[in-house]
C-alpha positions as CSV (number, residue, x, y, z in Angstrom):
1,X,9.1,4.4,51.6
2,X,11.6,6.0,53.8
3,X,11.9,3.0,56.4
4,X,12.1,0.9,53.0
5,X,15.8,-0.8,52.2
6,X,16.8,-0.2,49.2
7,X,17.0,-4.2,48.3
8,X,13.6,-4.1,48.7
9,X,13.5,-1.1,45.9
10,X,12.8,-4.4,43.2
11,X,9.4,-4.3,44.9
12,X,8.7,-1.0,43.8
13,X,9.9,-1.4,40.3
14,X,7.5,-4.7,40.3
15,X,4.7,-2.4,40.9
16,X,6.0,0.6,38.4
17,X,5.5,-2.4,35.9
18,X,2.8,-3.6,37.0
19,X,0.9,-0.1,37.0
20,X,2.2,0.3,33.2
21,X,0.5,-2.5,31.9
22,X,-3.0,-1.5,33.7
23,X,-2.4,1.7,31.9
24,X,-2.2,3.5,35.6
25,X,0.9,5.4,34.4
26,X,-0.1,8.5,36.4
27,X,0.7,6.3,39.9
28,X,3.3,5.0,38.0
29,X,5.6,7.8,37.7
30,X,4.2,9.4,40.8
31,X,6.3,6.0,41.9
32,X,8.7,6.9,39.9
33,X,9.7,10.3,41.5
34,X,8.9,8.9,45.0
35,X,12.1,6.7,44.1
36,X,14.0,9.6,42.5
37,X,13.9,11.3,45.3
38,X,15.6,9.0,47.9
39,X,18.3,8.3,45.1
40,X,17.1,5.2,43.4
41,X,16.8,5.3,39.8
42,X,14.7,2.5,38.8
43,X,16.7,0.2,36.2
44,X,16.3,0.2,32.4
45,X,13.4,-2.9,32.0
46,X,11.0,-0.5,34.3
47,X,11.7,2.5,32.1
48,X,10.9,0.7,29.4
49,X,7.6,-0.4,30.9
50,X,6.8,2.9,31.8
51,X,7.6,4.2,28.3
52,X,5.7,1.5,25.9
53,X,2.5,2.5,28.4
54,X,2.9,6.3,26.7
55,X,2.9,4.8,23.6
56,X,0.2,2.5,23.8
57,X,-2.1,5.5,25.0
58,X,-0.5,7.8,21.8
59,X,1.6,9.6,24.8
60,X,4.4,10.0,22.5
61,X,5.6,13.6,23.7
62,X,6.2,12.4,27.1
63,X,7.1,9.3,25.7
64,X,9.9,11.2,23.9
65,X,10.4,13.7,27.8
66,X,11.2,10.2,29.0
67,X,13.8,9.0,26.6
68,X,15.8,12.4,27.3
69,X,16.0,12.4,30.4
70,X,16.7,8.5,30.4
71,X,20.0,9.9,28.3
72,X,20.7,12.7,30.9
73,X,20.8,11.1,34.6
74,X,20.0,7.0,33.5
75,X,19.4,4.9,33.2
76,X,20.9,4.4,29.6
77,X,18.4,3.3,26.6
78,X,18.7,0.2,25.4
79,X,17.5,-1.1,22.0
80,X,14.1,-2.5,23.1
81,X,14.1,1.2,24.4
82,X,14.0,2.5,20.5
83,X,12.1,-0.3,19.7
84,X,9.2,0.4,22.2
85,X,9.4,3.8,20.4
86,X,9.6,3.5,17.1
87,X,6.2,1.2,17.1
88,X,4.4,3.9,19.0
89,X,5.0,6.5,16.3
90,X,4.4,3.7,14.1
91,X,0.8,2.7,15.6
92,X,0.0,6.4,15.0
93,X,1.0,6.1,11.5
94,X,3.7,8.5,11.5
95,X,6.3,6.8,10.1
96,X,8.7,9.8,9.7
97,X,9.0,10.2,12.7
98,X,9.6,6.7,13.5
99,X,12.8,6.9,10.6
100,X,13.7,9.8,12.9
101,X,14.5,7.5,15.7
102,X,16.0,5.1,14.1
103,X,18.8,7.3,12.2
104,X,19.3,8.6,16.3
105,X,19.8,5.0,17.8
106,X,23.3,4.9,15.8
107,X,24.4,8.2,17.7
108,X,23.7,6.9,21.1
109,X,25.5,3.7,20.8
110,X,22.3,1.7,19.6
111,X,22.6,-1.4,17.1
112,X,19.3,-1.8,15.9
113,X,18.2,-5.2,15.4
114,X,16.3,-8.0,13.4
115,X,13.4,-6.6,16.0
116,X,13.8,-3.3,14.8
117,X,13.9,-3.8,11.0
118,X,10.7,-6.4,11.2
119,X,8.5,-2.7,12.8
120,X,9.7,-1.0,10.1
121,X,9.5,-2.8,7.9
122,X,6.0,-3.5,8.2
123,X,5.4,0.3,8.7
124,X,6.1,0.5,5.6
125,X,5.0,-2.2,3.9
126,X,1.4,-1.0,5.1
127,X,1.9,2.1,3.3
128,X,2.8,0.8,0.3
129,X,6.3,1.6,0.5
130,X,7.6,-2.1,-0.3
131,X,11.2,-0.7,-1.7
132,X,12.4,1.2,1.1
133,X,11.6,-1.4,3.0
134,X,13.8,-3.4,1.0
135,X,16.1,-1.2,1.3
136,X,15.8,-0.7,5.2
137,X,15.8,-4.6,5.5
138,X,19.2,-5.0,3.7
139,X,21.2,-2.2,5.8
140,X,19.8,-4.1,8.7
141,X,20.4,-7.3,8.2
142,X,24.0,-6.6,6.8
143,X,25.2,-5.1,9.8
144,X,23.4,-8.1,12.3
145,X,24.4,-11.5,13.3
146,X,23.9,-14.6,11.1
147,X,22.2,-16.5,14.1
148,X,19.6,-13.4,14.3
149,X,19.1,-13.3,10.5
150,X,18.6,-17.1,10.9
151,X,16.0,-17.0,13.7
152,X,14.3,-13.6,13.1
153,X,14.4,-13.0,9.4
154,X,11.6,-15.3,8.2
155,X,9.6,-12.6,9.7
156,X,10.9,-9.6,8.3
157,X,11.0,-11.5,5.0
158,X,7.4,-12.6,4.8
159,X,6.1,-9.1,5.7
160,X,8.1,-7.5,2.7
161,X,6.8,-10.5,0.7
162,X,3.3,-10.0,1.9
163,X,3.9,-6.0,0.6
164,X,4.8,-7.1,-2.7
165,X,1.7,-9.4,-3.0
166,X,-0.9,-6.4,-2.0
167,X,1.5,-4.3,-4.5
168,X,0.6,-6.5,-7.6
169,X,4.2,-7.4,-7.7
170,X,4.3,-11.0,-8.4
171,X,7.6,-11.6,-9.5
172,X,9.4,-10.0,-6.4
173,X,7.1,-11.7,-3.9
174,X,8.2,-15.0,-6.0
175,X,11.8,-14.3,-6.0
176,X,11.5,-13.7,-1.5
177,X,9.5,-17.3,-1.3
178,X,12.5,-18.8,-2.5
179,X,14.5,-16.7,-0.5
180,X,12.7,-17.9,2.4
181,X,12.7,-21.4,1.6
182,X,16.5,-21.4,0.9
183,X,17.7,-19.7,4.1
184,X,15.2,-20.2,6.7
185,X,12.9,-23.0,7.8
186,X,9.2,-22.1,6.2
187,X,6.6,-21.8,8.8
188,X,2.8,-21.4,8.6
189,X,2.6,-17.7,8.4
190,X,5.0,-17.7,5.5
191,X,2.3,-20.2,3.9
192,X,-0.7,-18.2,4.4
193,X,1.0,-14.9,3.0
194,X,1.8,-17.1,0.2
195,X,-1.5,-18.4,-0.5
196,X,-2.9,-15.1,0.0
197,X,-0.9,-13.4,-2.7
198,X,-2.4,-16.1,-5.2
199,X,-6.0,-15.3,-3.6
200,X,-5.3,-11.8,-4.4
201,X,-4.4,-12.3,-7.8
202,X,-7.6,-14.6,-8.0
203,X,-4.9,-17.7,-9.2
204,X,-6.7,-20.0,-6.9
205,X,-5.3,-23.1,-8.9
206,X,-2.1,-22.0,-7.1
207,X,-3.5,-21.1,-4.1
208,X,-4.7,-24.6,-3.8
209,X,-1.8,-26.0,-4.8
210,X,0.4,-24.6,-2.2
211,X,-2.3,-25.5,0.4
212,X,-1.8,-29.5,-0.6
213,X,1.9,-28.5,-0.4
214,X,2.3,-27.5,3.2
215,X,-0.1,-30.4,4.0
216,X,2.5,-32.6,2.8
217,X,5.4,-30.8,4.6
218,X,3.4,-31.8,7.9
219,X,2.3,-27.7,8.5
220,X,-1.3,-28.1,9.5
221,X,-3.5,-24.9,7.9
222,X,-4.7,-22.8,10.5
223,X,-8.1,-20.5,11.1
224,X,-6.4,-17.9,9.0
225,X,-5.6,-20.0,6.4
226,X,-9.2,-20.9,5.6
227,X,-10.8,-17.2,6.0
228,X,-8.5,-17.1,3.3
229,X,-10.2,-19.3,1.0
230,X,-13.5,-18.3,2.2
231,X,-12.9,-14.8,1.7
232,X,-12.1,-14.8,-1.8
233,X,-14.1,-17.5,-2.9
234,X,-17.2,-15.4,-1.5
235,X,-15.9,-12.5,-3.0
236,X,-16.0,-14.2,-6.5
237,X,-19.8,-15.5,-6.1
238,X,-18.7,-19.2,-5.3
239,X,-20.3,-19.8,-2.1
240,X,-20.8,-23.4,-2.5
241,X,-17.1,-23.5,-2.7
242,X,-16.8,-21.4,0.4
243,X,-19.7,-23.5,2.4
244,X,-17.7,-26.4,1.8
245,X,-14.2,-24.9,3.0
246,X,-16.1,-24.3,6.0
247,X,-17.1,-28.0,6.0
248,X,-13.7,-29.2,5.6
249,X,-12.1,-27.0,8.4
250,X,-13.7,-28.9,11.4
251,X,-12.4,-32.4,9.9
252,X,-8.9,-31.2,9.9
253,X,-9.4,-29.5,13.4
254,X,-9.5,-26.7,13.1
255,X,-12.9,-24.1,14.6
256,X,-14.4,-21.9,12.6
257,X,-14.1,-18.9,14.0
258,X,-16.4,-15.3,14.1
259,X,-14.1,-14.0,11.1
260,X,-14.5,-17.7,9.2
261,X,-18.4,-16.4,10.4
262,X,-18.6,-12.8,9.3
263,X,-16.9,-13.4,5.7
264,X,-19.8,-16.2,4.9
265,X,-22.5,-14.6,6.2
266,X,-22.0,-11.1,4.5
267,X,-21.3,-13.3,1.4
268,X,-24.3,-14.7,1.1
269,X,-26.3,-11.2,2.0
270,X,-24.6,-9.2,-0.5
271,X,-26.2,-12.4,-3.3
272,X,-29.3,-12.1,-1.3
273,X,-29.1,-15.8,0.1
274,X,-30.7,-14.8,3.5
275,X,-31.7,-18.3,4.0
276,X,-28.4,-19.4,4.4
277,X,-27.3,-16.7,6.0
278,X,-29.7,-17.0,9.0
279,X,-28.6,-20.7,9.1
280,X,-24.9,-20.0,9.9
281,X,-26.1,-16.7,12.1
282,X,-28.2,-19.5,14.3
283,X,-24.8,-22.0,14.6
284,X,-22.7,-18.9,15.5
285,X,-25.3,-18.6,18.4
286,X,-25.3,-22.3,19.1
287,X,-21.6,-22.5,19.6
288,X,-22.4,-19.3,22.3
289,X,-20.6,-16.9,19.7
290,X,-22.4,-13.6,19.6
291,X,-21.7,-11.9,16.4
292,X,-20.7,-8.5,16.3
293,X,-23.6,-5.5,14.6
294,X,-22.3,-5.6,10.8
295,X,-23.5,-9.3,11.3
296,X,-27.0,-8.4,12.5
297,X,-27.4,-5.5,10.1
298,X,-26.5,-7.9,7.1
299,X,-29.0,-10.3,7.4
300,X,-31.6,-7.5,9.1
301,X,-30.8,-5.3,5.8
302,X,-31.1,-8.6,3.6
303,X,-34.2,-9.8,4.7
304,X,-35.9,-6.6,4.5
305,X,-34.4,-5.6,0.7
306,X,-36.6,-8.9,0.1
307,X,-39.8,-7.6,1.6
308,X,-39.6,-10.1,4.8
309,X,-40.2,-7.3,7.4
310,X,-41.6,-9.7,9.8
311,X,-38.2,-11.8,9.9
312,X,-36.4,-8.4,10.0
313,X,-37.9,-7.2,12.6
314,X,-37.3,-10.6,14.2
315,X,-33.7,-10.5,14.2
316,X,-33.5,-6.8,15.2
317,X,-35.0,-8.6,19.0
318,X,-33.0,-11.4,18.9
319,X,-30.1,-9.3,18.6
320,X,-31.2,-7.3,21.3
321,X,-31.9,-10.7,23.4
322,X,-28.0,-11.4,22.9
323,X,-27.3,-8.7,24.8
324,X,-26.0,-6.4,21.3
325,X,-27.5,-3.1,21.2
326,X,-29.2,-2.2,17.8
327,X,-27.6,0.9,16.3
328,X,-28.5,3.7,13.4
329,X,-27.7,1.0,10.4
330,X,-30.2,-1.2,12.3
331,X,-33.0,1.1,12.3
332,X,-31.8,2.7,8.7
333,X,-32.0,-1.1,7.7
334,X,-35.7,-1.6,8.9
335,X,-37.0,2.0,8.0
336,X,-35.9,1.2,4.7
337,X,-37.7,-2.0,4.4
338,X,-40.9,-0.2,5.6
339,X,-40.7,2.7,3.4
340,X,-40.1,0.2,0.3
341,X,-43.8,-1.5,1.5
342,X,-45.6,1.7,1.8
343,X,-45.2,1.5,5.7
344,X,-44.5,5.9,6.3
345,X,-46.2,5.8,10.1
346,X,-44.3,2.3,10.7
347,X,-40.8,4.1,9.5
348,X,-41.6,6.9,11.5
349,X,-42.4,4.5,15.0
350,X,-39.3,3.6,14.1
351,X,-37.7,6.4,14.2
352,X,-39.3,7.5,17.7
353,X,-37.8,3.9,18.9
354,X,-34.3,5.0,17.9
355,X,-34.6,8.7,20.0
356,X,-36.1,6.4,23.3
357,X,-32.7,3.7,22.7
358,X,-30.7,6.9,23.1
359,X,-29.1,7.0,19.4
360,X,-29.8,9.7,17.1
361,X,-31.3,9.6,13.6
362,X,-28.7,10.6,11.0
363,X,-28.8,11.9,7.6
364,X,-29.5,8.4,5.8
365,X,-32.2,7.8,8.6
366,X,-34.5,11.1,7.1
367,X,-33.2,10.5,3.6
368,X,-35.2,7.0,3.7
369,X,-38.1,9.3,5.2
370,X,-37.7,11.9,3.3
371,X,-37.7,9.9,0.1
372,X,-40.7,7.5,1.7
373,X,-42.9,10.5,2.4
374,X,-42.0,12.1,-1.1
375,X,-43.0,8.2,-2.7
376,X,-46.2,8.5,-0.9
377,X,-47.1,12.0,-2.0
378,X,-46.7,13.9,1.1
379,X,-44.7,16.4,-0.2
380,X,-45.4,19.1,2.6
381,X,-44.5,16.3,5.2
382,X,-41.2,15.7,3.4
383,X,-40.5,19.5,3.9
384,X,-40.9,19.2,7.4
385,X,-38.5,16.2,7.6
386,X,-36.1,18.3,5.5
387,X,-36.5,21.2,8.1
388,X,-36.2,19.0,11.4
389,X,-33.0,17.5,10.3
390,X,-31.5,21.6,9.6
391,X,-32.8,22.4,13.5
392,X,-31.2,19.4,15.0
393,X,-28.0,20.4,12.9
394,X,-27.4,17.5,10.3
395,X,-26.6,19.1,6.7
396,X,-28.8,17.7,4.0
397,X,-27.4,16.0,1.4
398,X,-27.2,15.6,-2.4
399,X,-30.1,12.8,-1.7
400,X,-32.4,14.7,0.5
401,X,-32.3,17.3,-2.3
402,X,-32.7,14.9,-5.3
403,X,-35.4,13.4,-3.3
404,X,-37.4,16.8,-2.8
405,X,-37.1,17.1,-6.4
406,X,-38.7,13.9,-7.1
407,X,-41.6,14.3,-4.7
408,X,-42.5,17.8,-6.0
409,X,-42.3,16.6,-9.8
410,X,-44.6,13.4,-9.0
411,X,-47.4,15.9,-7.4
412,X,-46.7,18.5,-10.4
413,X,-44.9,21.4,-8.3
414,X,-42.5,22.0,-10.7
415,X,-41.4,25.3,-9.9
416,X,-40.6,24.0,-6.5
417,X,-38.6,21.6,-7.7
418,X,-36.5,24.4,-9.8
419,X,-36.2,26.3,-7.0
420,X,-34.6,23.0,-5.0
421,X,-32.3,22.4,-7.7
422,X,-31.3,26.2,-7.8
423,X,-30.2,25.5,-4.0
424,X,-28.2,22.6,-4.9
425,X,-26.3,24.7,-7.9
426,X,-25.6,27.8,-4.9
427,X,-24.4,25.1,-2.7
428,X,-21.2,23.1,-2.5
429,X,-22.1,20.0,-2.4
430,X,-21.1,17.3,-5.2
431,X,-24.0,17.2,-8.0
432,X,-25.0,14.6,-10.1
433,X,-27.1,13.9,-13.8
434,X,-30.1,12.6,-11.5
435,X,-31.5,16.1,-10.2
436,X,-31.6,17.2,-14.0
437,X,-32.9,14.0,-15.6
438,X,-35.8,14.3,-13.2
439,X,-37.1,17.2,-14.0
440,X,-35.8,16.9,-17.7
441,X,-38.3,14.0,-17.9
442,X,-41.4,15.5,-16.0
443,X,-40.8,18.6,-18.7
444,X,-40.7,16.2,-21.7
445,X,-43.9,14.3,-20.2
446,X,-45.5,18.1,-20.1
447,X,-44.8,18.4,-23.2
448,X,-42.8,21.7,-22.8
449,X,-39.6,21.1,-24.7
450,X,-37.9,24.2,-24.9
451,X,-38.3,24.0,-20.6
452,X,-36.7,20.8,-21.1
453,X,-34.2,21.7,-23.1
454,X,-33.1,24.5,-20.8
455,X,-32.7,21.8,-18.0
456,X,-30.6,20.0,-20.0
457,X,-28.4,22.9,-21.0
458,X,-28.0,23.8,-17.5
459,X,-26.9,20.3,-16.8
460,X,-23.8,20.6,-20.0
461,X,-22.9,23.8,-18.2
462,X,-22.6,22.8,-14.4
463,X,-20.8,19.2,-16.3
464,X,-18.3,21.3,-18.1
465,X,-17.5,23.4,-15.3
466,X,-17.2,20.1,-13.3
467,X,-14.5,18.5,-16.0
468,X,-12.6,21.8,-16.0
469,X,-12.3,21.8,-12.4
């Protein structure tokens, strides 16, 4: 660097850029200095590189190092400078802070702009704070140019409508669509926030209707548009509805994508439609889309809720065949399916298999084994599940209890059962009717009332103490 001219200085400023978006911001400013020192400051665009690479890693303490001493020895922020800033404290949710910059930007000559108000405001429009971003959007947009309003605005204004929509807020939403439409030209996004509010609000009659509408003004639906539909008509049971959305998006040109995928396929698992299911799972993998886990785990968890371990256990390799690594929800999945058919040394292979893939067995996983060992009778082999998951460290739960309690009622070890339920009362954890109504039933079957009736005095005392907390 020191037989470099300093016209060719622009070289080094390419590569300070460069570095920032590879995330190598550690040879960036090392650059940096190196240019400092022989009295080159590189210009404001570089900084501004440098500094939305901070904030993309969550940096924002040298991010905010940077900005000073951009406002001591130069070069000068700009407004994409603030902007670059305010979305970092924004991806880290603190929006305060990102306020905080924007009342500064004023005192350092700044004029925020349309850019500005549209991170804000959907900062705060994620938080539910759909007002002050009314407000915010207003003191903006009085103080900016008409032609910026004109070209930026749709933006801001569709977030703030989306904000109402999730809000419940019809009327307002309503009253910024005809905004939109009276001031700006309506695109596609502004369409699919629309028809998402009526999806929201379940008035699909609307939702529809505004569909047929932006047909008609020659704006083509998108991917988005349709995992829309799909999403809410599979959340309201009507999946031959939502299959033939699915149908109809190819003949308007448009592919289905994983989302269109994921929505219709978890869909149909939750009403126990594996069948299905595994059909669209097998055209994902046709059209070389490899779903993501939740996918696998949907249909794995599905088929064996049904009793089809072999299919299960099927899908579980074919996963593994696409290259996606099974993790604890998959096993949890197919232990559960083998403790429900009686299958305790299956469940525990299982288990074993999970330790060899390298992932570690979790409270749900001995829960399931716990419960399955309990179901069976093996009460003494429950205890030692119980006492393996205390030495590798997991804390039991309300359900390993409750389950303990069931297995030592079914063989007749009532006392032990008391003395589990005593452990759950000295603990902290959250407690439920079931403990009681377990053992208030095995009493009543004993024929031992008053016993039973203590239970159940025990169980009005710990709920009254729970209702007064």
């Amino acid at each position: 660097m020191g037989c470099t001219p300093k016209a060719n200085y622009s070289e080094h400023m390419d590569i300070i850029r460069g570095l920032s978006v590879d995330g190598k911001l550690g040879s960036a400013f090392w650059l940096r200095r190196k240019m400092i020192k022989k009295g080159i400051i590189p210009d404001v665009s570089t900084h501004n590189y440098l500094l939305n690479g901070l904030c993309k890693a969550g940096d924002l303490e040298m991010a905010n190092w940077l900005i000073r001493e951009m406002l001591e020895m130069g070069p000068s922020p700009n407004c994409a400078t603030y902007n670059t800033f305010i979305k970092g404290y924004c991806l880290l949710d603190n929006v305060d802070k990102a306020l905080y910059v924007f009342s500064t930007m004023g005192n350092n000559g700044i004029r925020p702009n349309i850019i500005t108000c549209n991170i804000l405001v959907h900062a705060l429009c994620k938080k539910g704070l759909v007002e002050n971003a009314k407000k915010l959007l207003e003191e903006i947009l009085d103080d900016d140019d008409d032609d910026d309003k004109t070209d930026s605005g749709i933006i801001t204004l569709t977030t703030l409508m989306d904000g109402y929509f999730k809000n419940g807020n019809m009327i307002q939403a309503l009253s910024l669509w005809v905004d939109i439409q009276r001031n700006t030209e309506v695109d596609v996004v502004a369409y699919n926030v629309l028809i998402h509010g009526f999806c929201l609000s379940r008035q699909m009659n609307f939702a529809y209707g505004y569909l047929c509408e932006m047909t008609k003004r020659g704006l083509l639906p998108d991917v988005f548009t349709y995992n829309t539909l799909i999403s809410v008509l599979c959340k309201e049971g009507k999946f031959e509805e939502a299959c033939n959305i699915y149908g109809i998006m190819p003949r308007m040109g448009i592919t289905p994508d994983e989302v269109s995928y994921k929505i219709i396929i978890q869909g149909l698992c939750i009403s126990g439609d594996v069948v299905t299911a595994h059909e669209f799972l097998l055209s994902m993998l046709e059209k070389l889309m490899v779903p993501e886990p939740l996918v696998w785990n949907s249909i794995i968890d599905c088929h064996g809720r049904y009793g089809d371990l072999s299919n299960a256990v099927f899908v579980k390799d074919q996963m593994s065949a696409f290259g996606v690594q099974p993790n604890a929800y998959t096993y949890n999945a197919l232990i559960h399916a083998q403790v429900k058919g009686g299958n305790i040394i299956d469940a525990l292979s299982l288990e074993k298999e999970m330790l060899l893939s390298g992932l570690s067995p979790d409270v749900v996983t001995y829960n399931l084994l716990i419960g399955g060992a309990c179901n069976l009778g093996h009460i003494e082999f429950a205890i030692e599940l119980y006492h393996k998951m205390l030495r590798i460290g997991l804390d039991p739960d309300i359900f390993t209890y409750t389950e303990l309690i069931r297995g030592n009622c079914k063989i007749g070890n009532i006392k032990e059962a008391e003395k589990v339920l005593v452990r759950i009362q000295a603990s902290s954890l959250p407690i439920d009717h079931v403990p009681f109504q377990i053992l208030f039933k095995k009493y009543c079957k004993m024929r031992e009332p008053d016993r039973a009736c203590d239970i159940y005095q025990k169980w009005l005392a710990r709920r009254n103490m729970s209702c007064s907390l």
